[in-house]
Phi, psi and omega in degrees: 000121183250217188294318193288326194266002153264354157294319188289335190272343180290316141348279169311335187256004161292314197219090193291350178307320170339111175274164172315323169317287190313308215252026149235013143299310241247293199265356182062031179257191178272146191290336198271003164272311184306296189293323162296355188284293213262304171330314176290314137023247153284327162292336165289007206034031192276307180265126198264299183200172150272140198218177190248091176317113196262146155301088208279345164317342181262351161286011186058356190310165172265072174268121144251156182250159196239131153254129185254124204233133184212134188316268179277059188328307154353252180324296170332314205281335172290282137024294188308301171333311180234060165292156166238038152228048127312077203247316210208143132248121180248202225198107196224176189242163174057199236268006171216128178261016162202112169268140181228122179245146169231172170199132211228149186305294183189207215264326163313280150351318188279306150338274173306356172281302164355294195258351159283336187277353168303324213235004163291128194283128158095009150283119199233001165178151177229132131274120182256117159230125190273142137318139207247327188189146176275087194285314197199140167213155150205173179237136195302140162237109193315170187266133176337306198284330160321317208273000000 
């Protein structure tokens, strides 16, 4: 990965709408470089998909994170996965080895997300702390320096 293709990603993650065109205006290549770029890209799985970003604020929604402490992760984590107001899982260090963000219609929803991830075998405690506001969401962009 050199400049240009953390350019296209930078690019993509403003505006996924970017056509090949706009972004080979931008990096000054050719479209058909361009276009092998994010093909190459997307087959590394570096760009996983494009997606349309919803507001969840304008849903009235609820979002909390479950702190999780679990026996077997593996399994936990397969179980979770396909909860469907499930948005993030991580993979953590120190006395809970899974933070779980949900979203939920409202505190009823969330409840119940709770105590179904509760009630998954090799589960040995949940925290739940709900959210009052969404101070910052953004979506990540790599760093140069990272790379």
């Amino acid at each position: 990965m050199d400049d240009k293709d953390l350019k296209i990603i930078t690019e993509l993650v403003k505006d996924a709408r970017t056509t090949l065109s706009e972004l080979s205006e931008i990096l000054g290549m050719s479209i058909s470089s361009v276009h092998k770029r994010v093909k190459k890209l997307e087959s590394e799985g570096i760009i996983e998909k494009y997606s349309a970003i919803v507001n969840p604020d304008k849903f009235d929604s609820v979002t909390a994170f479950l702190l999780i402490s679990a026996e077997d992760t593996r399994k936990v984590f397969d179980e979770i996965k396909q909860i469907k107001d499930v948005v993030e899982v991580y993979k953590t260090l120190g006395n809970f080895n899974m933070v779980v963000k949900v979203r939920g219609k409202n505190l009823d929803k969330i409840g119940e997300i709770t105590s179904k991830i509760s009630a998954i075998g090799g589960v040995m405690m949940v925290e739940c702390i709900v959210t009052t506001r969404r101070l910052k969401e953004e979506i990540w962009i790599p760093d140069p320096e990272v790379i």
